[in-house]
LUMLUM-628686 format. One record per residue (C-alpha): x, y, z. Coordinates in steps of 0.25 Angstrom, whole numbers, padded with zeros to 4 digits, always signed. Layout:
BEGIN
XYZ;...
***
This chain:
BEGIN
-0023+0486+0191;-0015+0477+0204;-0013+0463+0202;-0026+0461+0212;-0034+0467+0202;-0028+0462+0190;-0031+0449+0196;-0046+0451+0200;-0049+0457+0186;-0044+0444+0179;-0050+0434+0190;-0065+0442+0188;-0062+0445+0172;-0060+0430+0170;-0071+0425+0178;-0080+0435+0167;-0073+0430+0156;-0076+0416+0159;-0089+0419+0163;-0087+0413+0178;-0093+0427+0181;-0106+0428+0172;-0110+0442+0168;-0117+0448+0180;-0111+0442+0190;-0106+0449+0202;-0091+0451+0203;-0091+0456+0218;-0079+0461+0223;-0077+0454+0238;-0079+0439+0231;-0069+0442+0218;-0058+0449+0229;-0058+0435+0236;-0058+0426+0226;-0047+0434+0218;-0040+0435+0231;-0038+0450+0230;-0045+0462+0237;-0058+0468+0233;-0048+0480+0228;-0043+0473+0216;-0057+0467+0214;-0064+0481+0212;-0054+0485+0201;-0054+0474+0194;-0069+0473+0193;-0067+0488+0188;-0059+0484+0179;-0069+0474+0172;-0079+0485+0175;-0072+0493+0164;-0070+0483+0154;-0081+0478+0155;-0082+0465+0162;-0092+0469+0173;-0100+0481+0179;-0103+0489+0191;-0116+0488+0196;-0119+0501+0205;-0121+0496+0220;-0120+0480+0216;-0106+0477+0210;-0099+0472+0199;-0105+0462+0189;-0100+0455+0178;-0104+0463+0164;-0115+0458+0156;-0114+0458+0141;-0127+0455+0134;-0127+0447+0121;-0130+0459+0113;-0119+0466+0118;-0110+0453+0114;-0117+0452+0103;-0116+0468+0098;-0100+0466+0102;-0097+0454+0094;-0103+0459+0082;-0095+0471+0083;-0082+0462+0084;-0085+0454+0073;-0085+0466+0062;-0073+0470+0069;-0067+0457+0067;-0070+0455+0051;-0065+0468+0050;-0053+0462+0057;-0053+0450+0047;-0055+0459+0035;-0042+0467+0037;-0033+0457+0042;-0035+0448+0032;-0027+0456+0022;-0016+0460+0032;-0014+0449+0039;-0002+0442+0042;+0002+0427+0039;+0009+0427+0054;-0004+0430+0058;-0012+0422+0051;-0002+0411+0057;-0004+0416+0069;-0020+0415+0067;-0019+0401+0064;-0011+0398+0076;-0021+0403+0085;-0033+0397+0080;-0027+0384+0081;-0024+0386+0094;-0038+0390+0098;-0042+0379+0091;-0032+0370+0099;-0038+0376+0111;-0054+0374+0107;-0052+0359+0105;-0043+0355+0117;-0049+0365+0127;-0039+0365+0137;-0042+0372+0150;-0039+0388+0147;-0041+0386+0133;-0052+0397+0132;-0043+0408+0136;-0032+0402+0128;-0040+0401+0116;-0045+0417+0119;-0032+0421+0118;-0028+0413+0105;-0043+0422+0100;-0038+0433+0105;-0024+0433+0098;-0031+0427+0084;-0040+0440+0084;-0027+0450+0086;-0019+0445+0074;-0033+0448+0066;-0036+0461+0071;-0021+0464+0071;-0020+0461+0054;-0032+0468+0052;-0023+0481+0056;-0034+0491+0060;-0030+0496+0074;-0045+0501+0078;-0051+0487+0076;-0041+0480+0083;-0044+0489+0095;-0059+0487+0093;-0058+0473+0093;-0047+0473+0106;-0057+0481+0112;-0069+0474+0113;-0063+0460+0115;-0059+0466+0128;-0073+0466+0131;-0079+0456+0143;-0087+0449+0133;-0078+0447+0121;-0066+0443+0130;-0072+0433+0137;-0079+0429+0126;-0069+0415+0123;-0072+0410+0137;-0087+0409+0132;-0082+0403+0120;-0084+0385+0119;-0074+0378+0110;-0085+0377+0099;-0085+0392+0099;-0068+0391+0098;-0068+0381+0088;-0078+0386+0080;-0070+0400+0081;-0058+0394+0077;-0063+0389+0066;-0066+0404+0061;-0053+0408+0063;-0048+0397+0053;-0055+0403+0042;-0052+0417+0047;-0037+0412+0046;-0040+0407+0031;-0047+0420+0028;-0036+0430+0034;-0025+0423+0026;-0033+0423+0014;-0033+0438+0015;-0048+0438+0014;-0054+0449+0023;-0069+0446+0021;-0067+0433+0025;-0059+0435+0036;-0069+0446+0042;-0081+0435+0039;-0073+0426+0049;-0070+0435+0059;-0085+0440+0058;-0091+0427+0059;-0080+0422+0070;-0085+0434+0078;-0099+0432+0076;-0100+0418+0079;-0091+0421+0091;-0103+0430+0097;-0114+0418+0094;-0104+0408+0103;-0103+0418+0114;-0119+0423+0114;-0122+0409+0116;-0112+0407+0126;-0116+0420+0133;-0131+0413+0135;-0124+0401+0140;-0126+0401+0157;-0114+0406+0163;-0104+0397+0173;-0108+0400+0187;-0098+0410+0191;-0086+0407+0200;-0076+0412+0209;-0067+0423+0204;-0052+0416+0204;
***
């Protein structure tokens, strides 16, 4: 992919993400090529790029729209990442390490750090930290097909983007499971661990079915 593309694809990827570009809206070519500032070249393969991953869909003879995911669909999804998870939990809690249970405490209190002060950014800082927290579990747990499972399906548009939907009650309250998950990993108790991870998850899919109802921002310009 050129650097034109690459840089379409993240200006129209982020503006999804964020929900400047609310599912539906139409992503047209000759507005996104001037406001990037590339041609229209760039433009149609970046937007065949998020075709393919998901991100929006073709419309025979109108264009290219932003995917909608219907709440069932989020729904369905998120139940199917929470067995996963405890799963996750279960395993890892006899095998993990104590570097990484250093390293899980270190990230959840930066997350923590970053819900309080809520400094500009601090969304996809704090999407980062999550990211890296679930890794070292999913890592511990040591079963290859879950960890790709999981990589797989937070690749999707709706679970990626998911942290930018997220309010700071969501994040506090998130890290609050993550404390207890810590305390449940280093005790080596897996059924505990997997409850935490279960009920992380599932209230997860309540705070973003709630914010999915929630009127989206008027979209903007593409930058």
């Amino acid at each position: 992919m050129s650097k034109s593309s690459e840089k379409a694809y993240e200006a129209i990827r982020n503006g999804i993400l964020k929900r400047d570009f609310s599912p539906g809206f139409h992503l047209r070519e000759k507005d996104i090529s001037k406001t990037v500032g590339v041609s229209r070249t760039p433009v149609r393969e970046a937007l065949r790029r998020l075709a393919a991953e998901g991100y929006a869909e073709f419309v025979p003879n109108r264009g290219v729209f932003v995917a909608r995911w219907s709440s069932r669909s989020l729904s369905d999804l998120i139940d199917v990442r929470a067995e996963l998870a405890a799963m996750a939990g279960r395993l890892a809690a006899s095998r993990i390490r104590r570097e990484d249970l250093d390293a899980l405490t270190k990230l959840n209190h930066a997350m923590t750090r970053l819900s309080v002060r809520k400094d500009p950014g601090y969304l996809t800082k704090a999407a980062k930290f999550n990211l890296e927290f679930h890794n070292i579990i999913f890592k511990a747990a040591g079963n290859e097909w879950l960890i790709l499972l999981m990589r797989q399906t937070a690749l999707l548009p709706m679970v990626h983007g998911a942290h930018h939907q997220y309010t700071a009650d969501d994040w506090r309250r998130g890290t609050e499971h993550y404390r207890e998950l810590i305390d449940a990993l280093a005790s080596g108790d897996g059924e505990w661990a997997a409850a935490m991870l279960h009920a992380h998850f599932h209230a997860s899919k309540h705070a973003l079915l709630r914010n999915k109802k929630a009127p989206a921002r008027t979209p903007r310009r593409v930058r």
